[in-house]
C-alpha angles and dihedrals in degrees: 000000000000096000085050084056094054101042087053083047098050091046098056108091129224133202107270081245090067091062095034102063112127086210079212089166088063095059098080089059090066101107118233110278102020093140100154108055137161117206108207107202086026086166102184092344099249092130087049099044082050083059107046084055091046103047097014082228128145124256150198131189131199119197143171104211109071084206107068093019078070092048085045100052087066097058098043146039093259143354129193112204104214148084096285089227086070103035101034090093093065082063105112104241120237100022115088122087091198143020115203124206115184105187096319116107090075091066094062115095083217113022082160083075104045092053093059100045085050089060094081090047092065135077122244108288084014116162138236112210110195140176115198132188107239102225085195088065107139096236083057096048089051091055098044104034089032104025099028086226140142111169124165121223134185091266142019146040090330089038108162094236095058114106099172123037124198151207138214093244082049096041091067091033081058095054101029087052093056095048105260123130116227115225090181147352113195126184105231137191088032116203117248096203116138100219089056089070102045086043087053089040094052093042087047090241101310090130087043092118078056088081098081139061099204130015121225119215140189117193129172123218108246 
């Protein structure tokens, strides 16, 4: 079932942008000394190629579309073309300081799963860097509670290749669940909408996770 999924997946296209974001604003979240990193989701390896000249560390990719896997093997160390469900395995244990998950791991029917397989990838102390959609992201409350809509695009929160959305409560309860220890979880791209603050003032910051439209974590391996 898992390897069906993958191959519908594989086949939708996406505009050459979606592959090609530096995710600059993630680089501040690598912890020092991470000098051995693979980047899951690498796209055309932009995000990766910022960190081997940041950190001079080397780095892998793994990612679904050939396309773009090609692009990205220029930029960085090593890139494996597949779904990572099927080629994580080909990974050597015990040898990587960081795993990196851009927006990724909501795109995995069990990232549950994955999480736990990547364990033994990592180092001891080894780190999980993740980016994660906040389905609670104000834009996406005012079309479904205001507009009763749910419509998938080719990118975003309701991107038409997610399977699982997440909050910020269920982000931790993701990582926490599968014995990692969260150093830290920061709401990032904030919206600078007006009515989200009066909405947040009058609510007395209930709304306040609505903010953002993805959370950073950083989570350490147990």
């Amino acid at each position: 079932m898992l390897q069906i999924m993958s191959i519908m997946v594989e086949n939708i296209i996406k505009p050459e942008s979606y592959y090609e974001l530096g995710r600059e604003e993630m680089l501040g979240f690598i912890p020092k000394g991470c000098n051995k990193i693979l980047d899951i989701g690498c796209g055309a390896g932009h995000f990766g190629y910022h960190l081997k000249k940041r950190f001079d560390a080397e780095v892998w990719g793994i990612e679904v579309n050939p396309n773009q896997s090609e692009i990205a093997s220029r930029l960085l160390d090593k890139v494996i073309c597949g779904d990572v469900v099927q080629v994580i395995d080909s990974v050597p244990d015990n040898y990587f300081d960081c795993f990196i998950f851009n927006d990724s791991l909501e795109h995995l029917t069990y990232p549950n799963e994955i999480l736990r397989i990547v364990k033994n990838k990592l180092v001891k102390n080894g780190y999980i860097i993740a980016s994660i959609p906040n389905v609670r992201y104000i834009v996406n409350l005012k079309e479904l509670l205001l507009d009763k809509d749910w419509r998938y695009r080719d990118e975003g929160i309701l991107d038409n290749t997610h399977f699982r959305f997440f909050t910020k409560k269920s982000i931790i309860r993701l990582f926490t669940e599968n014995k990692y220890e969260i150093e830290s979880i920061k709401g990032i791209n904030p919206t600078r909408k007006f009515i989200f603050d009066l909405i947040n003032f009058f609510t007395l910051g209930f709304f306040s996770d609505t903010r953002y439209l993805q959370f950073a974590v950083v989570a350490r391996k147990k």
